[in-house]
C-alpha positions as CSV (number, residue, x, y, z in Angstrom):
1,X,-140.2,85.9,17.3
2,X,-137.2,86.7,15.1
3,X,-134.7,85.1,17.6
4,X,-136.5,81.8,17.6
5,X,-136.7,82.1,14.0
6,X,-133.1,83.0,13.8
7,X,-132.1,79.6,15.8
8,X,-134.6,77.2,13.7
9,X,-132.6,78.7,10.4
10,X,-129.3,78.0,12.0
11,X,-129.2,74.8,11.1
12,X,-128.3,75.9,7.5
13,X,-126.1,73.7,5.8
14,X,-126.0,70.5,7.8
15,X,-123.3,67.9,7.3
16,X,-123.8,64.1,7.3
17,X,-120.6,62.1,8.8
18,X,-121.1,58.5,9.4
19,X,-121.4,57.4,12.7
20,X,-118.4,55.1,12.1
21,X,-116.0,58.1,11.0
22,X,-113.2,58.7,13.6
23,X,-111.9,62.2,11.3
24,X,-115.2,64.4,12.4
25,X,-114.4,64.9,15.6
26,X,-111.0,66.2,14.8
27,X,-112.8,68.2,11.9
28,X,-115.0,70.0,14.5
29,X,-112.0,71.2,16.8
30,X,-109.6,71.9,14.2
31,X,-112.7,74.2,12.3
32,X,-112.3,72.1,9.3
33,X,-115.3,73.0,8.0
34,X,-115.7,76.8,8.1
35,X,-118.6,78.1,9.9
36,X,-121.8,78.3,10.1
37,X,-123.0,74.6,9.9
38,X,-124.7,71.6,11.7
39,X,-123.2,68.3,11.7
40,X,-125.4,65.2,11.8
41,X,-123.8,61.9,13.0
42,X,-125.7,59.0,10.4
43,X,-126.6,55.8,12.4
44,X,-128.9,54.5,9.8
45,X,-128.6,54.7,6.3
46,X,-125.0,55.7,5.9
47,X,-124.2,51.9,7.5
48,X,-124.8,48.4,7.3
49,X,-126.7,46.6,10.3
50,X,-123.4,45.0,11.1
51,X,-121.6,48.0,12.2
52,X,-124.4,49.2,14.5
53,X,-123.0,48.5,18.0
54,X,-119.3,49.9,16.5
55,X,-121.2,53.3,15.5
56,X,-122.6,53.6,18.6
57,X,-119.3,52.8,20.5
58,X,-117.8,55.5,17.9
59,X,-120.5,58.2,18.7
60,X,-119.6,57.7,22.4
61,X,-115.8,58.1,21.3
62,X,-116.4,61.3,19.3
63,X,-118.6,63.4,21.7
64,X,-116.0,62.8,24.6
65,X,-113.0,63.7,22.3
66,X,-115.0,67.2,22.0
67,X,-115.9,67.4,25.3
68,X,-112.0,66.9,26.5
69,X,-111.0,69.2,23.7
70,X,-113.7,71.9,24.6
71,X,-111.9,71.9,28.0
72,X,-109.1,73.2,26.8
73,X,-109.6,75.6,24.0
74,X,-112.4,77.6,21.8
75,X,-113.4,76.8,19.1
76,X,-116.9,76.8,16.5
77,X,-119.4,74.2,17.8
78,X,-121.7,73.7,15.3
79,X,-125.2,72.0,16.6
80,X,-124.9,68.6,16.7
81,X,-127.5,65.7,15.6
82,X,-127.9,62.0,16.0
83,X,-129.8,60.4,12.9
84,X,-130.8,57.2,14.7
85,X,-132.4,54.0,13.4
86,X,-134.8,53.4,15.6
87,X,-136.7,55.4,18.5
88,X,-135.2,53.2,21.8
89,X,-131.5,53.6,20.0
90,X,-132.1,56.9,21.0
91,X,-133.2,56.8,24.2
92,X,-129.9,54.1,24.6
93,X,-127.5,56.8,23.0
94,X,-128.9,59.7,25.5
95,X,-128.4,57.9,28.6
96,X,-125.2,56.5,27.3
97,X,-123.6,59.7,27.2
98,X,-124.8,61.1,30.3
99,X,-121.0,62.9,30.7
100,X,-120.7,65.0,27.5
101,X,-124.6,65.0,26.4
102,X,-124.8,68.6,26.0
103,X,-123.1,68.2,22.7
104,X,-126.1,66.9,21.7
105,X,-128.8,69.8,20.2
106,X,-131.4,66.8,19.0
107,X,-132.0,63.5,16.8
108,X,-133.3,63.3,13.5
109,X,-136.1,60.8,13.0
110,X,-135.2,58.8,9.6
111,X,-138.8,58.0,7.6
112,X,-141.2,59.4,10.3
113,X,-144.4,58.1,9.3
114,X,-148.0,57.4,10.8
115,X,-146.4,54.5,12.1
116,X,-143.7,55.5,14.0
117,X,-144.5,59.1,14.6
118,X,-145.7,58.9,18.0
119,X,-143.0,56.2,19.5
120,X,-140.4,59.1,18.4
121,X,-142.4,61.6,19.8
122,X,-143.4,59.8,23.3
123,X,-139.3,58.7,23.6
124,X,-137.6,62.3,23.1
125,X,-140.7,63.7,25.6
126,X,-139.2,61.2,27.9
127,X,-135.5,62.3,27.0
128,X,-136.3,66.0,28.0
129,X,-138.2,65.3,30.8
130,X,-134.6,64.4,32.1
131,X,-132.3,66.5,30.2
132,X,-131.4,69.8,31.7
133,X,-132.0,71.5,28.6
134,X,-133.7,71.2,25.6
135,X,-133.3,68.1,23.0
136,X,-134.7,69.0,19.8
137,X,-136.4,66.8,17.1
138,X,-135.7,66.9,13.1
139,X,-138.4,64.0,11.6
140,X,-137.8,63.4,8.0
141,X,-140.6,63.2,5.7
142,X,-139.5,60.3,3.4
143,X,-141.9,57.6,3.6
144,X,-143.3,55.6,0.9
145,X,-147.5,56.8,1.7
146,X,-146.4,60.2,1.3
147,X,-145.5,59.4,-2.6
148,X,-148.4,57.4,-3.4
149,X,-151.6,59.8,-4.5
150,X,-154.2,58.1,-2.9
151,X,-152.7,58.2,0.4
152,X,-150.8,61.5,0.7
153,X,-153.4,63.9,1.6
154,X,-154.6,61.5,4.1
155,X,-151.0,61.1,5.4
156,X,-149.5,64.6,5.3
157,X,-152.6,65.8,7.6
158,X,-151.7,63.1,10.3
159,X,-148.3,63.2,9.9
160,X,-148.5,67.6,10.5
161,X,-151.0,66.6,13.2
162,X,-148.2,64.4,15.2
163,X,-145.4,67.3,14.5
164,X,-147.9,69.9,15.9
165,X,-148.1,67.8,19.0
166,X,-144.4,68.6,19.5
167,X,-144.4,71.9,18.0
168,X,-141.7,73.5,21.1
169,X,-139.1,70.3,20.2
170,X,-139.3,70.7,16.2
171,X,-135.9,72.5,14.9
172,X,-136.5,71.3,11.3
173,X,-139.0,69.6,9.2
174,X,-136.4,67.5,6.8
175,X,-137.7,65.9,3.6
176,X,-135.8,63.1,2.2
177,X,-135.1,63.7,-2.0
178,X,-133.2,61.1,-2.7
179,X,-135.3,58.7,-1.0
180,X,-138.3,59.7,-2.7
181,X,-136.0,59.9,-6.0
182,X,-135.3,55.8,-5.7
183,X,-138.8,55.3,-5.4
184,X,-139.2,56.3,-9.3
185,X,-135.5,54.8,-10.2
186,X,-134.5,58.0,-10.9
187,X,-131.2,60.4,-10.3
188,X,-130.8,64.2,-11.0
189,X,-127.7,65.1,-13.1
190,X,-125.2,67.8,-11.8
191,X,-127.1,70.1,-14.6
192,X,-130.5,69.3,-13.7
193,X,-132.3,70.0,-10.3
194,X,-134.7,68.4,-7.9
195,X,-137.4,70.9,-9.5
196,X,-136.8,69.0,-12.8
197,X,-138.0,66.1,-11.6
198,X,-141.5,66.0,-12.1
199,X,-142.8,63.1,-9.8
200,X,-140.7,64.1,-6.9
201,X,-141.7,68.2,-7.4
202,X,-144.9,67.9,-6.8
203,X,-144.2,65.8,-3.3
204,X,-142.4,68.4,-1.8
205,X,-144.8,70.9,-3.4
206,X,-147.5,69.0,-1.5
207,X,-144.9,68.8,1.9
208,X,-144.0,72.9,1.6
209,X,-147.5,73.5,1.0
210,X,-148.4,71.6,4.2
211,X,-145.2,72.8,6.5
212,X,-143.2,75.9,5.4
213,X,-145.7,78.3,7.0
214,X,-145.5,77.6,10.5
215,X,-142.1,75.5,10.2
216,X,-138.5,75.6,8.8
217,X,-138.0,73.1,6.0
218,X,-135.0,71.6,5.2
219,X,-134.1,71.1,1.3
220,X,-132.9,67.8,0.4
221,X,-129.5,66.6,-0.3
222,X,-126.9,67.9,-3.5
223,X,-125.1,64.5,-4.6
224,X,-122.3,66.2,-6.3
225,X,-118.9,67.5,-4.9
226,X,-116.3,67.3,-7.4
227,X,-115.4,68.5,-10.9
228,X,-116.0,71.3,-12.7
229,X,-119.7,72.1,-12.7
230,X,-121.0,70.6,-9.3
231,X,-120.8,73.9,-7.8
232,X,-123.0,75.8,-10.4
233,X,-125.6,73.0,-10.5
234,X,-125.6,73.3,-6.7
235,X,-126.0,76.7,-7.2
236,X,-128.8,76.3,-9.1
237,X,-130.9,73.7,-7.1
238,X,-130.5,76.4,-4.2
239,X,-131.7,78.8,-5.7
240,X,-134.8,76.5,-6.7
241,X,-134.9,75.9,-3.1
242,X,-134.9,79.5,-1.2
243,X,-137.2,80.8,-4.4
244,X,-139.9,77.6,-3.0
245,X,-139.7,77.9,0.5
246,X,-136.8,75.6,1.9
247,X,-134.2,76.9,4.5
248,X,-130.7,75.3,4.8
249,X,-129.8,72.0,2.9
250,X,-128.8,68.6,4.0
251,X,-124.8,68.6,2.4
252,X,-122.6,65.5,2.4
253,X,-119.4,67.5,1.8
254,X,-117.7,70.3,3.4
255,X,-117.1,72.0,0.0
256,X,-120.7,72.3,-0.2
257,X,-121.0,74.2,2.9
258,X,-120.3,77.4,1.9
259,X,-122.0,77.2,-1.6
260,X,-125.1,76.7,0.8
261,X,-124.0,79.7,3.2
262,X,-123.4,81.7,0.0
263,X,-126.9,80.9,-1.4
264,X,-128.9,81.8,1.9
265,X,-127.4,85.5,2.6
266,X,-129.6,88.0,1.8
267,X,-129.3,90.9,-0.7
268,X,-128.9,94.4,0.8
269,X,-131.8,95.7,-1.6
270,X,-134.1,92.9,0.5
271,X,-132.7,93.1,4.0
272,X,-133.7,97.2,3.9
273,X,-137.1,96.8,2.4
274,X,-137.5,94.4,5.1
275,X,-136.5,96.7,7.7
276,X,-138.9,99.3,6.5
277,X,-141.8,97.0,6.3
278,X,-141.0,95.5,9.8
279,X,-140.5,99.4,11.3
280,X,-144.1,100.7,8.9
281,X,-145.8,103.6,10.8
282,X,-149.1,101.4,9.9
283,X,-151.1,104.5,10.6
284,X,-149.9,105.4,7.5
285,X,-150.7,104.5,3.9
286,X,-149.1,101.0,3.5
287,X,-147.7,100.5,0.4
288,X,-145.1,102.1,-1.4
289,X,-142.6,101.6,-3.6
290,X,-139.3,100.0,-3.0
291,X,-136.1,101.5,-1.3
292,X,-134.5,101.5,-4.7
293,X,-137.8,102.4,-6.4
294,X,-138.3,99.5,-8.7
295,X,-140.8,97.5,-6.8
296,X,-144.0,97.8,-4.3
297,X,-143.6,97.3,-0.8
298,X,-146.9,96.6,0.9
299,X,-147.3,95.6,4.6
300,X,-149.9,93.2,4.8
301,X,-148.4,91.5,1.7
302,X,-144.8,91.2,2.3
303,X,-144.8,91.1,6.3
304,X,-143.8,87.4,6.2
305,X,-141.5,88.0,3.9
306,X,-139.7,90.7,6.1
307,X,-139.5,88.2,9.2
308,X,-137.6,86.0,7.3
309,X,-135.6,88.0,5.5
310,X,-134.2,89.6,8.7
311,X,-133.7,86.0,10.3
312,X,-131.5,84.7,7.7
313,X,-129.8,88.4,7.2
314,X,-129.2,87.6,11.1
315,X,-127.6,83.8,10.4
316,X,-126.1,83.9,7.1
317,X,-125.7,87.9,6.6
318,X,-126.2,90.5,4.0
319,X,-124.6,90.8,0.4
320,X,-124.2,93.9,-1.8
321,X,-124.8,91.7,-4.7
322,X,-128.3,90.5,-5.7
């Protein structure tokens, strides 16, 4: 249980490139980007319609460049993702790259909705029915009928019931801040969070609520990656999002990376009261107080807790400071 939750955490902080950029695949072999991380290739919002069929030529060009490079030295892989536009682009991209496709760990689906949902589903079902090992799903939870009020309940319920029906293929459950941001026309500051926002809190309140306790969810994107501050404001939101629920953080710089990796270790104080909860004697009397005495442990209680803590002390490791 612990390994699978290890690998679903993983994906950590995970970097969107355009599809059009010919630097990434350089970035990757040279270990540009320090480690862990996920890279996601952005075929739909990240580019205009025009440069479709160039991005998709470019993907092509950047999976073989790894391929040729992977023949020839080691070097970090980090999982790799295809943000598509469209459910057939991905079926077209998969068969496409029949000679390096084991690059590929999944897709993320951009706006999955009620409408879409099970065309996603039904195509990457078809994708692994042919691939010799497992191609994941990330669907992004974005859509306009999740905002509104009168429809959200309604849609959140259908929407878990379609990821459900692909429970073995779902990596991450993504959520899509900034998109749900522009729906109110507004923007976070560097010194405010995503928390601060009001309208959009109480979304991904309603999305946590629905998903974090049988899946990993993502956090949405940090906008800011230069000047003096961003890194304390990013510091900040993350600590906003572990405190909530989320696990890893969509990042659209490498400086952000290990801000992220930094945020998600876990204290030593936490990983050894999660040892002894996971190791209880539950013959015993079960609670007690703390390893360093200053709060209650209890079994039942904090069991969850203890799972998780030990999966990301397994990904990101374990810090002396708090």
């Amino acid at each position: 249980m612990i390994e699978d939750l290890e690998y679903k955490c993983s994906v950590g902080a995970l970097l969107y490139s355009p599809a059009t950029s010919r630097k990434l695949a350089r970035g990757i072999v040279e270990e540009k980007y320090g480690r862990p991380y996920s890279v996601a290739m952005c075929l739909e919002d990240a580019i205009g319609e025009n440069m479709v069929k160039s991005a998709e030529e470019n993907v092509k060009n950047t999976l073989r460049e790894i391929c040729r490079e992977r023949e020839k030295r080691k070097f970090f892989m980090p999982k790799l993702f295809i943000r598509v536009r469209e459910p057939e682009q991905m079926e077209r991209i998969f068969l496409e790259n029949e000679d390096c496709r084991e690059l590929i760990t999944g897709f993320i689906f951009p706006k999955y909705s009620v409408g879409n949902g099970e065309e996603y589903n039904r195509i990457l079902e078809k994708i692994n029915q042919v691939s010799a090992r497992k191609i994941y799903m990330m669907p992004i939870l974005e859509s306009g009928d999740i905002i509104s009020f009168e429809t959200r309940r309604e849609t959140l319920t259908a929407l878990r019931r379609l990821i459900d029906s692909m429970r073995e293929y779902v990596l991450n459950v993504r959520v899509g801040g900034n998109d749900f941001c522009s729906q109110f026309g507004l923007r976070r500051r560097w010194d405010q969070t995503i928390y601060e926002v009001l309208p959009v809190a109480g979304v991904l309140t309603d999305i946590l609520t629905e998903f974090s306790r049988d899946y990993i969810v993502s956090a949405p994107v940090w906008e800011y990656f230069d000047g003096e501050e961003w890194e304390r404001g990013l510091e900040r939101e993350l600590a906003g999002d572990r405190l909530n629920g989320f696990t890893g953080k969509t990042v659209i710089h490498p400086r952000q990376i290990q801000v992220v990796n930094r945020s998600f270790m876990v204290s030593e104080k936490d990983y050894e009261d999660a040892l002894r909860i996971l190791e209880w004697d539950t013959k015993d009397l079960l609670v007690a107080k703390s390893g360093d005495g200053k709060r209650m442990d209890e079994v039942k209680t904090h069991y969850g807790w203890a799972v998780k803590t030990k999966a990301l002390a397994g990904v990101y490791g374990v810090s002396k400071e708090e």
